[in-house]
PLY file of the C-alpha trace (Angstrom):
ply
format ascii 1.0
element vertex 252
property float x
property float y
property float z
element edge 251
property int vertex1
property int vertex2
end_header
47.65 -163.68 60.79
49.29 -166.90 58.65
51.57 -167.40 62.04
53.49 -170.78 59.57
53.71 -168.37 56.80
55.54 -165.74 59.12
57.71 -168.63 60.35
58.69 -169.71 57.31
59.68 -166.28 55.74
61.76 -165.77 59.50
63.50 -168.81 59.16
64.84 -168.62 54.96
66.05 -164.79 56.36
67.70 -166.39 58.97
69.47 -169.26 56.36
70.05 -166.37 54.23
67.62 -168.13 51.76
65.51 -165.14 51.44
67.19 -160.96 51.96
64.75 -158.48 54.19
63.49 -156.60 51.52
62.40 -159.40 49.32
61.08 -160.61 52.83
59.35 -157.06 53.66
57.52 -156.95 50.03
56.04 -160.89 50.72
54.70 -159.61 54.24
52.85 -157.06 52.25
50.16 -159.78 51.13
49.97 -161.78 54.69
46.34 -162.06 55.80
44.14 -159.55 57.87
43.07 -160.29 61.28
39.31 -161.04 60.56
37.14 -160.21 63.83
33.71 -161.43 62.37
32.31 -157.89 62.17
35.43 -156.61 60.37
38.99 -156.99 58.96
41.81 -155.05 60.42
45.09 -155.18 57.78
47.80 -154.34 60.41
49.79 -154.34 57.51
48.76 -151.31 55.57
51.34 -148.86 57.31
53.96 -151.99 55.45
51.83 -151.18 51.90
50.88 -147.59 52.03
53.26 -146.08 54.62
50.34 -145.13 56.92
47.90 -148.10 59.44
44.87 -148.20 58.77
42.10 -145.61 59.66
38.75 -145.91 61.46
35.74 -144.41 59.43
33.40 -144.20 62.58
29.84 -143.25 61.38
27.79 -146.74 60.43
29.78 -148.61 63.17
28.24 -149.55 66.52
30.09 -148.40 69.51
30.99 -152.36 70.60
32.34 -152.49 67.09
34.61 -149.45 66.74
35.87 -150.29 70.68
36.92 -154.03 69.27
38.69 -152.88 66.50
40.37 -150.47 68.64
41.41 -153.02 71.39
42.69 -155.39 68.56
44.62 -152.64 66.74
46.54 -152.05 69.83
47.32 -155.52 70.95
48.21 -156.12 67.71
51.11 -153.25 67.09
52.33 -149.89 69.00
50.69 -147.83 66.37
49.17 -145.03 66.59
45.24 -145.15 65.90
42.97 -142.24 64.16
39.56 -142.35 64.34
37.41 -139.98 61.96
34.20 -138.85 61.89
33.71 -139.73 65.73
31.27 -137.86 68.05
31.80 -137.15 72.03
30.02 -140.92 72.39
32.89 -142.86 70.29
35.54 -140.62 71.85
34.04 -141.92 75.72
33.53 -145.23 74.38
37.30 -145.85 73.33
38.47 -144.18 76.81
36.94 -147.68 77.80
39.64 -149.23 75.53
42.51 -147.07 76.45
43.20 -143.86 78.13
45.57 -142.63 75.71
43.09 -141.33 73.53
42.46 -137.44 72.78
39.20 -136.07 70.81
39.53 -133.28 68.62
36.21 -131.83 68.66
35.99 -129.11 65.52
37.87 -132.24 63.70
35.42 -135.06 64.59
38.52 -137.22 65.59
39.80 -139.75 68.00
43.52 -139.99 67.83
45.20 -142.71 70.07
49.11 -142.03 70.47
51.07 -144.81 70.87
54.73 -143.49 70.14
55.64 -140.33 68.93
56.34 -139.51 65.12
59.00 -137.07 64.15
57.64 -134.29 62.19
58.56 -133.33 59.11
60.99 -130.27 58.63
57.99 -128.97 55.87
55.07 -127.73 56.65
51.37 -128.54 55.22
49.54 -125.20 54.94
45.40 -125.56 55.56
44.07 -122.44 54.60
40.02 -121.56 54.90
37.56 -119.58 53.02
35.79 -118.59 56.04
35.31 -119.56 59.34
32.15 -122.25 58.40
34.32 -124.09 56.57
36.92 -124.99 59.93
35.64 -127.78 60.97
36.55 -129.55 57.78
39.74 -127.85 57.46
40.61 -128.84 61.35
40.00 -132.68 60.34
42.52 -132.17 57.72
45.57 -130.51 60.05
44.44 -132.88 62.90
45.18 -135.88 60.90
48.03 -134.19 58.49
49.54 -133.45 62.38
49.21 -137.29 63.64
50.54 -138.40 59.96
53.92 -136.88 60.95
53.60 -133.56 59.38
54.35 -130.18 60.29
51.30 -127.91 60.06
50.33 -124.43 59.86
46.62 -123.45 59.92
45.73 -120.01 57.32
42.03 -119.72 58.14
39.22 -116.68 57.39
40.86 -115.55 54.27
38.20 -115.95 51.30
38.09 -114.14 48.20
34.92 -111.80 49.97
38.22 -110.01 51.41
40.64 -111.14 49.37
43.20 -108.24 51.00
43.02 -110.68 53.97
44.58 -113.27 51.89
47.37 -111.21 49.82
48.25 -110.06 53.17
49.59 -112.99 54.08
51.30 -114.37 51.03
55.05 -115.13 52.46
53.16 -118.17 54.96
51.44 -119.47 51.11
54.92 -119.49 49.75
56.88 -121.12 52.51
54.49 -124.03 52.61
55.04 -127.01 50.89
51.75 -128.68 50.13
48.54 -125.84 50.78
45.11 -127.72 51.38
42.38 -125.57 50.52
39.58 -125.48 52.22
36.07 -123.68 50.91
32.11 -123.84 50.25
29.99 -121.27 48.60
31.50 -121.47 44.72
34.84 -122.42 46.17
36.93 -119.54 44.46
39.75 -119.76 46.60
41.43 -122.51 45.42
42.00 -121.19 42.31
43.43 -117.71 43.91
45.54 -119.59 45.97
46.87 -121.67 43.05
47.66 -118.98 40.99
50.03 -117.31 43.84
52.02 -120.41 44.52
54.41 -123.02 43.02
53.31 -126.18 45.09
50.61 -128.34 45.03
47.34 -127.04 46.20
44.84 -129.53 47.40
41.08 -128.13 46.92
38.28 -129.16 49.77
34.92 -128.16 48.55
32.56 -127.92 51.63
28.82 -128.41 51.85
28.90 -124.72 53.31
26.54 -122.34 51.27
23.12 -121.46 50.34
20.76 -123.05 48.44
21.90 -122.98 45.13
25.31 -124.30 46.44
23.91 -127.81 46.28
25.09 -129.19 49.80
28.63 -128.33 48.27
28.33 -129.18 44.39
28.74 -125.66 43.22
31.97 -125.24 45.44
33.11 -129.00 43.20
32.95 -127.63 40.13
33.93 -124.52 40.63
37.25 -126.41 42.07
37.55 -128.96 39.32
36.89 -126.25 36.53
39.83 -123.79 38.13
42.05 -122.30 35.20
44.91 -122.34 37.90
47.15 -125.09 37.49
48.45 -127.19 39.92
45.23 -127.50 41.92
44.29 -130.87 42.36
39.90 -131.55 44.17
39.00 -133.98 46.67
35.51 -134.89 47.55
33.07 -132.73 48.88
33.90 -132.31 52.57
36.85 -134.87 52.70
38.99 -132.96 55.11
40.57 -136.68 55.60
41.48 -137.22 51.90
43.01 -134.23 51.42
45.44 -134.39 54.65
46.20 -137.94 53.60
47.42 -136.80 50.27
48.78 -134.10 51.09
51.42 -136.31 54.29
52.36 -138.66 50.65
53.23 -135.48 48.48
54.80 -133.75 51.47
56.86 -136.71 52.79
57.82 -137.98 49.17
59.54 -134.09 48.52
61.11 -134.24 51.74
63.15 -137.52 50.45
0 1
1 2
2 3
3 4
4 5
5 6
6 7
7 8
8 9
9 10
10 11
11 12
12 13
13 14
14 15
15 16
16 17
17 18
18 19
19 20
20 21
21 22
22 23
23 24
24 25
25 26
26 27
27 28
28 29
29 30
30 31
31 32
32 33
33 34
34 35
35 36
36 37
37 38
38 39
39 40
40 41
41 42
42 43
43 44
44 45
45 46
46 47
47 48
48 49
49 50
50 51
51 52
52 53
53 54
54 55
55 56
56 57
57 58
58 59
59 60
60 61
61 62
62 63
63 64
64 65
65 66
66 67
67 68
68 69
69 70
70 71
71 72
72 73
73 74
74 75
75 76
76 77
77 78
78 79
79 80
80 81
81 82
82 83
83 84
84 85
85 86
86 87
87 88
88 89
89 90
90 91
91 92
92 93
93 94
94 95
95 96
96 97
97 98
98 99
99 100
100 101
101 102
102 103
103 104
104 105
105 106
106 107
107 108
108 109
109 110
110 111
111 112
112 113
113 114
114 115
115 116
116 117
117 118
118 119
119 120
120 121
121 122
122 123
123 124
124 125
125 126
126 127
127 128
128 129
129 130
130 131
131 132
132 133
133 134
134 135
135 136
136 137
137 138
138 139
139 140
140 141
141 142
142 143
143 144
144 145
145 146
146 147
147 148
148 149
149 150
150 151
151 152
152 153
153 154
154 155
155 156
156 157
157 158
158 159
159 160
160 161
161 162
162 163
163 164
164 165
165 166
166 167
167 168
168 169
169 170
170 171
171 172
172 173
173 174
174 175
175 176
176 177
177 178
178 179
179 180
180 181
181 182
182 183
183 184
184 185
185 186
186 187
187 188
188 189
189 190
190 191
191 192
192 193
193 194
194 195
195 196
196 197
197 198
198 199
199 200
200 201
201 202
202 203
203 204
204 205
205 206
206 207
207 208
208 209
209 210
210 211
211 212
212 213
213 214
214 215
215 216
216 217
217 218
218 219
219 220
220 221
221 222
222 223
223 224
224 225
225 226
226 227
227 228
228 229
229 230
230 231
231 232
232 233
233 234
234 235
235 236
236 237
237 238
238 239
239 240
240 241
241 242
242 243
243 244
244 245
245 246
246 247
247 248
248 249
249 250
250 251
């Protein structure tokens, strides 16, 4: 970090030079902390409202334990991990012991402090029961955004009456994340029932023809319902991300 840069912007607040908030949007462009191997910008909860995540697969186990150790000297944040298997998860239990792995998610979290949640809830509803892993990395990291979450799963259009069944938890949620392979139909049923913002997960779940979860994409970003917006395929993170901004900028 620019420590003389920091200084300086301290000391015109302090001589009244320079107000906070003028101060808080020229902290927005101090430097990263650069570690050789990789750049950490503590700042992005300042920028985007959230820290920044770790994207786990690629990384060596050293690697994703530095950034780790460095994330937590740095601030009392709390850290999320995605993507991580049962040997990242032991490997940052040698960085601290505060850390919990979420198995069907794929995810390390780290809590540092606890979040209040938000008085709305995110609903992540499932076409069937292949598609819950991705779905679970969605609520896991909606849930360590700061969000209230309800989990809708087993409910695709193949039984649809399992789905119409339970339309009073659709309409009391405030952002619905979708989550489906095959041709991905139930997005678009779930659109047309509700007046929020649906947020469509195609999965790579599906036979041949589904295209490791390209048929389940288009079917999503062809939907005639409105309102229903597509992530990419599998992008259980995406989706909860979006879906903590949409649900946190209502509840203003």
């Amino acid at each position: 970090m620019d420590i003389e840069r920091l200084r300086d912007l301290l000391g015109k607040v302090k001589n009244e030079e320079l107000d906070i908030d003028s101060a808080l949007e020229k902290l927005k462009t101090l430097p990263y902390e650069d570690l050789g191997y990789a750049k950490i910008d503590h700042h992005r909860a300042i920028r985007n409202g959230y820290p920044e995540v770790i994207y786990c697969p690629g990384k060596s186990l050293e690697h994703i334990k530095g950034i780790v150790k460095h994330m937590i000297e740095y601030k009392d944040n709390n850290i999320l991990a995605s993507r991580a298997s049962k040997e990242v998860y032991e490997a940052i239990k040698e960085v601290t012991d505060d850390a919990e792995y979420y198995e069907l998610a794929r995810t390390v979290v780290v809590m540092k402090k606890d979040i209040p949640k938000t008085s709305k809830k995110i609903l992540v509803v499932t076409g069937g029961t292949a598609d819950i892993p991705v779905a679970e990395e969605a609520a896991v990291t909606a849930e360590t955004l700061g969000n209230t979450v309800e989990r809708l799963y087993d409910v695709g259009v193949a039984g649809i009456h399992r789905l119409l069944s339970k339309t009073d938890v659709l309409m009391q949620a405030n952002v619905l994340i979708v989550v489906a392979g095959m041709e991905g139909a139930l997005a678009s049923v779930v659109g047309g029932l509700v007046d929020k913002p649906v947020i469509a997960v195609p999965t790579s779940v599906g036979y041949g023809a589904n295209f490791g979860g390209l048929s389940s994409l288009l079917c999503m970003l062809n939907s005639c319902a409105s309102g229903v917006g597509v992530v990419n395929i599998d992008n259980g993170f995406g989706a909860a991300y979006l879906a903590s901004m949409i649900n946190k900028l209502s509840g203003e």
